[in-house]
C-alpha positions as CSV (number, residue, x, y, z in Angstrom):
1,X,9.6,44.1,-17.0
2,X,8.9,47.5,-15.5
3,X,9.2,48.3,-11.5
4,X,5.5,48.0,-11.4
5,X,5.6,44.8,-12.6
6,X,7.9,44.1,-10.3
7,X,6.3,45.0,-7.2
8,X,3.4,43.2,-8.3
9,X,4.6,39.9,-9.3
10,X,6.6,40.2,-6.2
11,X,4.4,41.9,-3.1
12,X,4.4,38.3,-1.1
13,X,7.9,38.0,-1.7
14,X,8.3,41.9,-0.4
15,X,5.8,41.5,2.6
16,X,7.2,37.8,3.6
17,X,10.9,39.4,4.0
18,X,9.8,42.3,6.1
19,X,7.6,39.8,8.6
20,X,11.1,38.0,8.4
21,X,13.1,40.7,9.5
22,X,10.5,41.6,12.3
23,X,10.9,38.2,13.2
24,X,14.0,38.6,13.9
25,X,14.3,41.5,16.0
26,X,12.0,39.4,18.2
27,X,14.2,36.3,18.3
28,X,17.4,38.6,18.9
29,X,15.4,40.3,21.7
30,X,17.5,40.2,24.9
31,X,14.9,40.8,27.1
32,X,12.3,38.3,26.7
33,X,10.9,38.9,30.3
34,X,9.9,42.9,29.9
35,X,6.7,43.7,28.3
36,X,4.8,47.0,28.5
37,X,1.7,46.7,29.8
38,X,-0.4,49.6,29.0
39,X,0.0,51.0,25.3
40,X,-1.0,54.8,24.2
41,X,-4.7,54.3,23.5
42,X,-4.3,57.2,20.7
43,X,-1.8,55.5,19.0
44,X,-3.1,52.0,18.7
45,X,-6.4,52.9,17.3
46,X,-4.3,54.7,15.1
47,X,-2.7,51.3,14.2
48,X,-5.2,49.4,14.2
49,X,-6.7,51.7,11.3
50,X,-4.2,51.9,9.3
51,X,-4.3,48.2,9.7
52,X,-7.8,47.9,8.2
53,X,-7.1,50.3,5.8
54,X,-4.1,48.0,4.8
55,X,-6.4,44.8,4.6
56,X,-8.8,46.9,2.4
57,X,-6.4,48.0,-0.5
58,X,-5.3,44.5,-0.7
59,X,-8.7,43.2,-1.2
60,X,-9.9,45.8,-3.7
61,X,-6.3,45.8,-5.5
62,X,-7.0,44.8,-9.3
63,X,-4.0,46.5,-11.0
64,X,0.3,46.5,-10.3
65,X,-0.4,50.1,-8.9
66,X,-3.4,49.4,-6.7
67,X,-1.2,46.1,-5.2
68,X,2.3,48.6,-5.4
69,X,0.2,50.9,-3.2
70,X,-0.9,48.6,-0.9
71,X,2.3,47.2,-0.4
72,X,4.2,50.3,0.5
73,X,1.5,51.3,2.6
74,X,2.0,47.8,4.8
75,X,5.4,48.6,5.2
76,X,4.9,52.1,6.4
77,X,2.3,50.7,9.1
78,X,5.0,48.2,10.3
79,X,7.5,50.6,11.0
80,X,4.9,53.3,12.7
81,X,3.8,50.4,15.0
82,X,7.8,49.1,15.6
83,X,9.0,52.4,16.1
84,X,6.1,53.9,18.5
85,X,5.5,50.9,20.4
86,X,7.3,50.4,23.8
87,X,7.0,46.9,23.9
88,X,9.3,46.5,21.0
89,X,10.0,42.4,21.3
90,X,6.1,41.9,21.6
91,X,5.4,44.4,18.3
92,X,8.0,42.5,16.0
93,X,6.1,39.6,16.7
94,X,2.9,40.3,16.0
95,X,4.0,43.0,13.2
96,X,5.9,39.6,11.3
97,X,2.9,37.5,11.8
98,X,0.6,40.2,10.4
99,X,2.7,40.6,7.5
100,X,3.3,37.1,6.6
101,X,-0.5,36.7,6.9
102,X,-0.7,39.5,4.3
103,X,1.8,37.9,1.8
104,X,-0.2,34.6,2.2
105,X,-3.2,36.6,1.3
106,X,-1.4,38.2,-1.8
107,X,-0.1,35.1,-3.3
108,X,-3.4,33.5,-3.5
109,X,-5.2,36.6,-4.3
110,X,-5.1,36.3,-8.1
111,X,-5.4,32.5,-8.9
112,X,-6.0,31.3,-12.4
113,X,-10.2,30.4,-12.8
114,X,-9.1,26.7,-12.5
115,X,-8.6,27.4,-9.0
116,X,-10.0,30.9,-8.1
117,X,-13.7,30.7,-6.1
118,X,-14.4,34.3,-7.6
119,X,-14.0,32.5,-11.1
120,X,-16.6,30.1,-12.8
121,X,-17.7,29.2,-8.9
122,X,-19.7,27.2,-8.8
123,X,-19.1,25.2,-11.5
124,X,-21.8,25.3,-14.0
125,X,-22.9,21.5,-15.5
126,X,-25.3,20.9,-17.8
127,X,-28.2,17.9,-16.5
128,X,-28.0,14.4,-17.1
129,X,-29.9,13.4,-20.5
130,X,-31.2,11.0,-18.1
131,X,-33.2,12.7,-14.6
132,X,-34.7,10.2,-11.9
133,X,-38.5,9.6,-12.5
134,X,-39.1,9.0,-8.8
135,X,-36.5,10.0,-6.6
136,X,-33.9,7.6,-4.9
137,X,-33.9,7.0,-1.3
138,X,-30.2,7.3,-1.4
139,X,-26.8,7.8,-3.2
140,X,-24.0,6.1,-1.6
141,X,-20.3,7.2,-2.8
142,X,-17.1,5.0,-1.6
143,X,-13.7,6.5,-2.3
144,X,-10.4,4.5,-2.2
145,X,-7.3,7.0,-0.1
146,X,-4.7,8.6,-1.1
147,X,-0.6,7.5,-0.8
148,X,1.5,10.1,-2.1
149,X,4.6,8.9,-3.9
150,X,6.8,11.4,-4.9
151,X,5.9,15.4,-6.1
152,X,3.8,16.1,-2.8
153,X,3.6,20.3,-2.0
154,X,4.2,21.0,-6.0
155,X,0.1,20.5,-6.5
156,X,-0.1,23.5,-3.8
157,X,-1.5,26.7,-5.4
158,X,0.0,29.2,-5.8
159,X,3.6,27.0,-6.0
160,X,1.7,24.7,-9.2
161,X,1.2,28.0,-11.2
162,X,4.9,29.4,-10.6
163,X,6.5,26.1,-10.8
164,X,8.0,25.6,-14.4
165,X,6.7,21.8,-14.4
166,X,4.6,20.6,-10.8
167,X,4.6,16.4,-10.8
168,X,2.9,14.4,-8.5
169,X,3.4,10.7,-8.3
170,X,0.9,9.1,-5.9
171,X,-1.8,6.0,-5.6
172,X,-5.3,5.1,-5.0
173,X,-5.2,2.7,-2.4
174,X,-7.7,0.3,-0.6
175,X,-6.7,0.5,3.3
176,X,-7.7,-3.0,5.3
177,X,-9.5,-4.4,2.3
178,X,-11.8,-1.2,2.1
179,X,-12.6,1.9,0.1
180,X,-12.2,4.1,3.8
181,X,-13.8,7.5,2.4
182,X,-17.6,7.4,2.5
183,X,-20.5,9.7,1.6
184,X,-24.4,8.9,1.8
185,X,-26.8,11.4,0.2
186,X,-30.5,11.5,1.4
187,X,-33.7,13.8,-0.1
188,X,-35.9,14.3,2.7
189,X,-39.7,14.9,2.0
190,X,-40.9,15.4,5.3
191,X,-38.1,17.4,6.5
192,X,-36.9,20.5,5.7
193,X,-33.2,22.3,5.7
194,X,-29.8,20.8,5.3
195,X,-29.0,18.4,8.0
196,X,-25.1,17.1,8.3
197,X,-23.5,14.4,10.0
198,X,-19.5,14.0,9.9
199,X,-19.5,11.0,11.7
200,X,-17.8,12.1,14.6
201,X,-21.4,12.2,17.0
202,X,-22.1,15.7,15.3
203,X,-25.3,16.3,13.8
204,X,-26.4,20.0,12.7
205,X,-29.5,21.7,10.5
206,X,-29.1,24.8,8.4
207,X,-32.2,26.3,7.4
208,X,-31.1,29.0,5.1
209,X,-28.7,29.7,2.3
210,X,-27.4,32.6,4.3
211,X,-26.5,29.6,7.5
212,X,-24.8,27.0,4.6
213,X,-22.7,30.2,3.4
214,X,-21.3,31.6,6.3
215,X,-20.5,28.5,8.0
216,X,-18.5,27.3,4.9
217,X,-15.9,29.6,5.4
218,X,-15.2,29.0,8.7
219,X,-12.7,25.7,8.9
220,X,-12.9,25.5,12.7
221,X,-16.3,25.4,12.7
222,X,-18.6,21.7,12.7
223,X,-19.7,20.9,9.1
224,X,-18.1,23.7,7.6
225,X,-16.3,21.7,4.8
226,X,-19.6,20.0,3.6
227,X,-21.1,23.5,4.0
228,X,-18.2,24.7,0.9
229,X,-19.1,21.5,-1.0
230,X,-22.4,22.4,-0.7
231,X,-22.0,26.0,-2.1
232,X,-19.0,25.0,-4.8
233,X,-21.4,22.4,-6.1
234,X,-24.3,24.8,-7.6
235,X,-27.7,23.5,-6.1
236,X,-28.4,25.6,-3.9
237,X,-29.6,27.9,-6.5
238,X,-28.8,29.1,-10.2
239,X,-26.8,32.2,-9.9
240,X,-24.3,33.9,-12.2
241,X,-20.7,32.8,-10.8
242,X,-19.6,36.5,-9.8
243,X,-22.8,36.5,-7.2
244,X,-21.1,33.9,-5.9
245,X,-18.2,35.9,-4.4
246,X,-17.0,35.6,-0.9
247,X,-17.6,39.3,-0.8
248,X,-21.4,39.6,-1.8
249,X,-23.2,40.8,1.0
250,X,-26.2,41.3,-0.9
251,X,-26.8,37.3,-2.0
252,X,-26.6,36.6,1.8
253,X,-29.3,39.3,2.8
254,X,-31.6,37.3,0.2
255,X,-31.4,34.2,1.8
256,X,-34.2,32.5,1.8
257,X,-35.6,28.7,3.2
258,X,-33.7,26.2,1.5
259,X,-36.0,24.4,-1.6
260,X,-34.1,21.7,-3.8
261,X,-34.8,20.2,-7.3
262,X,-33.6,17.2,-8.8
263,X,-35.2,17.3,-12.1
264,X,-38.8,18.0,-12.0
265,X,-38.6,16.8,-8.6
266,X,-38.7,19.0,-5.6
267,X,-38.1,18.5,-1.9
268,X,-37.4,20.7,1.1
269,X,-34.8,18.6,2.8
270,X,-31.8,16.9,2.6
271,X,-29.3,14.7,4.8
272,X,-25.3,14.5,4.1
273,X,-23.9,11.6,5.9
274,X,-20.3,11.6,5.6
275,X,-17.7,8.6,7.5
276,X,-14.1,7.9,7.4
277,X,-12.3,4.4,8.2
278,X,-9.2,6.6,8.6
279,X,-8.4,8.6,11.9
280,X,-7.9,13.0,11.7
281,X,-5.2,14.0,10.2
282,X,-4.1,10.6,8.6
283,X,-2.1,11.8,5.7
284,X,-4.1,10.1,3.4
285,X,-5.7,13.4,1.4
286,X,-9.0,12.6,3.7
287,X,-10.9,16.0,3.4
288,X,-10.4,16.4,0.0
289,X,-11.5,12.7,-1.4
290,X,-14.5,13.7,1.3
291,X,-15.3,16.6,-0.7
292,X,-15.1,14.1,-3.8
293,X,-17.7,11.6,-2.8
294,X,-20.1,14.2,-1.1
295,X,-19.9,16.3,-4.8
296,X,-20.1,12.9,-6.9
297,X,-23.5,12.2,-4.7
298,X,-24.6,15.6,-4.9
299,X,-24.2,16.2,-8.7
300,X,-25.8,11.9,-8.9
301,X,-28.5,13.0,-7.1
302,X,-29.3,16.1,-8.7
303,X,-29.0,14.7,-12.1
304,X,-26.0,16.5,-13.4
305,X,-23.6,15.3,-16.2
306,X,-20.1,15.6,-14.3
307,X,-16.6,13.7,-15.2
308,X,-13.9,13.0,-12.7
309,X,-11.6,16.0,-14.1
310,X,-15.0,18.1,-13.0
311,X,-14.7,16.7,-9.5
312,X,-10.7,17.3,-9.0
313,X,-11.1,20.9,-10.4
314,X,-14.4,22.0,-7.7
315,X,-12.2,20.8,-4.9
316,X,-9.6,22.5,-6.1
317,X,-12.6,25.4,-5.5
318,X,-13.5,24.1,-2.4
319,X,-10.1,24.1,-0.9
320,X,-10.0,28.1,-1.6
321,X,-13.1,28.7,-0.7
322,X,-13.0,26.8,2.4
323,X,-9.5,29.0,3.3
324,X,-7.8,25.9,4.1
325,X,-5.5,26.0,0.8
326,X,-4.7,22.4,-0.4
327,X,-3.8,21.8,-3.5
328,X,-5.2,19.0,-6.5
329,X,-3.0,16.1,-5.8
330,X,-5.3,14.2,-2.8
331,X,-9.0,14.3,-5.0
332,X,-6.4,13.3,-7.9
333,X,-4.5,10.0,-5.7
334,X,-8.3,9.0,-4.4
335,X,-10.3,9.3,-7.7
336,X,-8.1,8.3,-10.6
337,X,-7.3,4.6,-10.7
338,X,-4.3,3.4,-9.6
339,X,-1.1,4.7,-9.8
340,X,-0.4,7.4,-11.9
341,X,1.7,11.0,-12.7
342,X,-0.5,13.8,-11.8
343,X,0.4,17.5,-13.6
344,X,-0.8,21.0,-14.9
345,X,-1.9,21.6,-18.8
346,X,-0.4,25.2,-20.5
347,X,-3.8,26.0,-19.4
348,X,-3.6,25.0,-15.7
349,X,-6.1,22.2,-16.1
350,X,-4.8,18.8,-13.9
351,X,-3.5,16.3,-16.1
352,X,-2.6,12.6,-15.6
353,X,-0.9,9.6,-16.9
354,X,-2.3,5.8,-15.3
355,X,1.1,4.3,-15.0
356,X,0.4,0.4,-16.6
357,X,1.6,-2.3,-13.6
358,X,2.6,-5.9,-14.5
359,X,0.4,-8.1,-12.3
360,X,3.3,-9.6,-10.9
361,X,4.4,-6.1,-9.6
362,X,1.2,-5.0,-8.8
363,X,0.9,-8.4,-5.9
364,X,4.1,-7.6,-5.0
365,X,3.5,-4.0,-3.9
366,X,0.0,-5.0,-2.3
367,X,2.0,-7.8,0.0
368,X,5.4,-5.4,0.5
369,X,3.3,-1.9,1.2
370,X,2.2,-1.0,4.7
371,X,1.3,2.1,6.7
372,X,1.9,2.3,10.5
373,X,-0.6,4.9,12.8
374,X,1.7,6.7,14.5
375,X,-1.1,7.9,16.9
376,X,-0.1,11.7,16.3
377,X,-2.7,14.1,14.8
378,X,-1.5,17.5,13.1
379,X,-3.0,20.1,11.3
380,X,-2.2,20.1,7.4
381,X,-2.9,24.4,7.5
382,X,0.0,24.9,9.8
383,X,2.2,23.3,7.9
384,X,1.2,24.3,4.6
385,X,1.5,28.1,5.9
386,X,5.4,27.1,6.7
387,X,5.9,25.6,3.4
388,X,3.3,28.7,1.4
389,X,6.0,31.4,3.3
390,X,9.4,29.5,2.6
391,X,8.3,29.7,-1.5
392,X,7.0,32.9,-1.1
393,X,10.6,34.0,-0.2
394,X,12.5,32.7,-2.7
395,X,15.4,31.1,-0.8
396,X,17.1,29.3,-3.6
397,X,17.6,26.5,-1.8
398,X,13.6,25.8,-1.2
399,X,13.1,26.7,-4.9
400,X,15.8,24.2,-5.7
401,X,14.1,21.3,-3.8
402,X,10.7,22.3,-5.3
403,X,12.2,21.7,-8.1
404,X,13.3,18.7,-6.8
405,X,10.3,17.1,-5.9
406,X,9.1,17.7,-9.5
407,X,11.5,15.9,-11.1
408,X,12.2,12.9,-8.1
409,X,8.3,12.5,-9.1
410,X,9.0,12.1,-13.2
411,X,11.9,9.5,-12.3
412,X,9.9,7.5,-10.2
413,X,6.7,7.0,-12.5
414,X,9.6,5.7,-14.6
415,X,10.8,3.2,-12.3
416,X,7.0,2.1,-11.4
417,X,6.4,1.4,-14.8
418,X,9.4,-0.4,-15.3
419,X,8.1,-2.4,-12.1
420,X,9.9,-1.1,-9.9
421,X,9.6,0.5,-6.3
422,X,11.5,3.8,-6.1
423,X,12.5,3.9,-2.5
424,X,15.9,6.1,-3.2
425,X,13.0,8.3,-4.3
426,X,10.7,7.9,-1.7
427,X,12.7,8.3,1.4
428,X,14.5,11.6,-0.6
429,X,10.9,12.9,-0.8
430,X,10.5,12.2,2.7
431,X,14.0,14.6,3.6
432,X,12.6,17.4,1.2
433,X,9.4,17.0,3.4
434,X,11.5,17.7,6.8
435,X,13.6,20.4,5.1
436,X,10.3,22.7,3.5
437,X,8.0,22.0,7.1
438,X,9.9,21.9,10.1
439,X,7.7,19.8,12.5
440,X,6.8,17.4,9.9
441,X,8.7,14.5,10.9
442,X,8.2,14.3,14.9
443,X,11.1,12.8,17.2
444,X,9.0,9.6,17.6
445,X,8.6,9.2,14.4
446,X,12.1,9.2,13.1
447,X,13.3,7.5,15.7
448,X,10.8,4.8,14.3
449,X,12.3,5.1,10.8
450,X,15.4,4.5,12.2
451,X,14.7,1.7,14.3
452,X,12.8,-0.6,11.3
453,X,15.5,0.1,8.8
454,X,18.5,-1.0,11.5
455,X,16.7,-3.7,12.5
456,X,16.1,-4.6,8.5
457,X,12.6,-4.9,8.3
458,X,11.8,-2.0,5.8
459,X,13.3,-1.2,2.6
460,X,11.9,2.9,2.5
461,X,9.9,4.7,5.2
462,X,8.5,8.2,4.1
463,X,5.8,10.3,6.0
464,X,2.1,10.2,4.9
465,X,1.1,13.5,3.1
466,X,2.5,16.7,5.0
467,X,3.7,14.9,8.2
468,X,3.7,16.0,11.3
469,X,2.0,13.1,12.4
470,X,-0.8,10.7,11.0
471,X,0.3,7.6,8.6
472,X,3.9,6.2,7.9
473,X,4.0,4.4,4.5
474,X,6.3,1.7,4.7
475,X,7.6,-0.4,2.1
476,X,9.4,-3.8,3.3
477,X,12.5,-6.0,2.5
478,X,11.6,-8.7,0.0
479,X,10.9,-11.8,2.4
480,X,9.7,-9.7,5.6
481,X,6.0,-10.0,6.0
482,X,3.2,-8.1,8.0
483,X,3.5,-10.4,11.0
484,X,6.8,-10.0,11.4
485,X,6.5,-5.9,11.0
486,X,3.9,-6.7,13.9
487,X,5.9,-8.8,16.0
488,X,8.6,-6.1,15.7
489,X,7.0,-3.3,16.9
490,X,5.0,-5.4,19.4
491,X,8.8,-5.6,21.2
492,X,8.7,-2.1,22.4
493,X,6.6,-0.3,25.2
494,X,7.2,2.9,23.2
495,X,5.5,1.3,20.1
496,X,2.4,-0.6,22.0
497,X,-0.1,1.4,20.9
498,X,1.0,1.7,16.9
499,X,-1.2,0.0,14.5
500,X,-0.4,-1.5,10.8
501,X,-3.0,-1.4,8.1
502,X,-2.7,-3.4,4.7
503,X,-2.6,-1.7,1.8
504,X,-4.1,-2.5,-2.0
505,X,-3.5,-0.5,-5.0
506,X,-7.3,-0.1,-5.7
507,X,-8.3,0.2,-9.8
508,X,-11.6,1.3,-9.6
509,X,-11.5,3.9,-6.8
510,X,-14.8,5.4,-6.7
511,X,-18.2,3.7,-6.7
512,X,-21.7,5.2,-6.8
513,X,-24.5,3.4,-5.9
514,X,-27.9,4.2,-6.3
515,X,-30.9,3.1,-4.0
């Protein structure tokens, strides 16, 4: 391999260890109190142009020189800024932020197309051999969640594409007796423009491509998921995939008043209603299965031939496109029946094995597995940036338990399917989870995980998804039943306001209806 290929393959790797070291010199700072208030207005400009100037080669880099270049020349803007700034402490902070932002941006940059939004985006699929004579009312979609095993982060691109073998062990699970994840598709004839509602008292209309576009890349904005469902799932209009691009300026300036087809059928308006039994930030792969059941009742409705692998692989797109980075395993844990061993084909395609359960075994998890509210919300991004910045750096010890996780998820699909639980496994996922995010396993909550195991109601306790809050999965002793998990926790002030929900491992995890 030649330097160039070098600095390619590795420009996160480079930027990530400079922000590191800038970092640093902030943390060593002695003199936390003294900040410059007025700056040389020459000199920042400057800065802040060779700043853009940065952010542009990245984006038009297509070759190990262009990337090379832009690498070098983000290293020679940190150390103009460090070195002419007064406020040094305040300038290796922001300069290591900048720069790990930068790395971020590099290791996605080049995805393969099974994951890239400037790739085969939006997916192309050919129409149903049978389109609607008259036009349903309404396409209902209900999704079983998501409870993630063992293998959790190793479905995160770019860490599935440079991971020798990414596996995912996780379950599609019925949560109090329902499917929670919920989608309702409407055609309006009267009505014109895209109208959304998330369930959550917010109701908004977009009346033009142009709208739907620009708020689907915007994750703090209201309705901006369904907005990147909308665009990843091709209705809007039949363009070639590279108009598509994030970059094209010239689609947006063509906008034009929305007008949809379902066959021969057209109409000028249509109504997403999306609802969730689960709280924010439960854990339990939420957006993603969301995007799942609003693409499943897009595609219905619009009479296209689709397959579940086609839903798993546009989220996949959506989660790029919509800047918030997840990775394939939640779609995967909510769609697929079951429980089974998710992982990547030579040519990055998702792959999975249904993991055959006794019936015994299968009762027997559905009366033993529980999950417990915790009543804290986090924000998945935050802590996948943590865990995207710890690969990126290479610290054997995070490639190691990467590594880990894959393999703790190939033992345990052997242990389900010889019936039985792996909670060594589980709770070990659970440390690997603490030790790649800091902030995933809040005070409260390991104090709770300590508490139920000393006081021998739980077998294994692991965090739901990437922690930091939302869902504890719990799996109890043999003989210990909800009520006493209940009456337990019902002991403590501290615990008052926790709630447990049952659990069934659901087989048939995503139903459409048509009305």
């Amino acid at each position: 391999m030649d330097l160039g290929q070098k600095l390619y393959d590795k420009a996160p790797e480079i930027l990530s260890r400079s922000a590191k070291e800038y970092l640093k010199k902030y943390l060593d700072s002695e003199d936390f109190e003294h900040r410059e208030k007025h700056e040389n207005c020459s000199n920042e400009n400057k800065h802040k142009l060779m700043l853009q100037k940065v952010e542009f080669l990245f984006e038009i880099s297509k070759s190990k020189e262009e990337t090379d270049f832009a690498v070098k020349t983000a290293i020679k803007w940190a150390k103009n800024v460090f070195e002419e700034r007064k406020d040094r402490e305040k300038a290796a902070f922001e300069i290591g932020n900048i720069l790990n932002h930068l790395a971020i941006s590099a290791s996605i940059r080049n995805l393969p197309s099974e994951c890239s939004c400037k790739i085969n985006f939006p997916l192309i699929l050919p129409p149903s051999p049978t389109p609607f004579k008259i036009l349903p009312k309404r396409v209902r979609v209900k999704i079983a969640g998501r409870m993630d095993i063992a293998g959790g982060w190793t479905d995160t691109p770019p860490i599935t594409y440079e991971l020798k073998s990414p596996h995912v062990l996780n379950a599609a699970i019925n949560v109090d007796g329902e499917k929670p994840i919920k989608a309702e598709i409407y055609p309006l004839d009267h009505l014109s423009g895209l109208w959304i509602s998330t369930g959550e008292g917010t109701l908004r209309c977009f009346e033009t491509k142009n709208e739907i576009i620009e708020n689907a890349q915007k994750p703090s904005e209201s309705c901006s998921l369904i907005c990147a469902v909308i665009v990843a799932s091709g209705i809007l209009e039949k363009l070639e995939s590279k108009k598509w691009s994030k970059d094209t300026a010239s689609f947006c300036a063509k906008s034009k008043q929305l007008q949809f087809e379902s066959g021969d059928i057209k109409f000028g308006g249509l109504f997403i209603q999306c609802h969730s039994n689960l709280p924010h930030g439960s854990g339990l792969g939420t957006s993603s299965i969301l995007s799942g059941a609003v693409l499943a009742g897009l595609w219905t409705l619009f009479c296209k031939k689709f397959s579940n692998d086609d839903i798993i692989k546009a989220v996949l797109k959506v989660e790029q496109y919509h800047t918030t980075g997840g990775g394939w395993q939640d779609q995967l844990g909510g769609i697929i029946p079951g429980i089974k061993l998710g992982t990547l084909s030579s040519n990055h395609s998702v792959t999975y094995r249904i993991l055959p359960l006794s019936k015994s075994f299968e009762e027997s998890l559905n009366q033993r597995l529980f999950l417990i509210y915790t009543g804290k919300t986090r924000l998945a991004k935050n802590l996948l940036q943590t865990v995207l910045l710890n690969w990126i750096q290479r610290d054997l010890d995070i490639v190691l338990a990467f590594e880990k996780l894959a393999s703790e998820a190939e033992a345990a699909a052997k242990q389900i399917a010889a019936g039985i639980f792996p909670c060594e496994i589980a709770e070990s996922y659970h440390e690997i989870k603490k030790k790649l995010a800091i902030g995933s396993e809040p005070i409260f909550i390991g104090d709770l995980i300590k508490d139920l195991k000393s006081a021998g109601i739980v077998e294994a306790a692991w965090i739901a998804g990437a922690g930091g809050g939302g869902f504890l999965y719990v799996y109890l002793k043999e003989n210990i039943s909800r009520t006493d998990l209940e009456n337990h926790i019902s002991n403590f002030l501290e615990y008052s306001l926790l709630k447990v929900s049952s659990v069934k491992i659901d087989n048939n995890p995503m139903e459409i209806e048509i009305h």
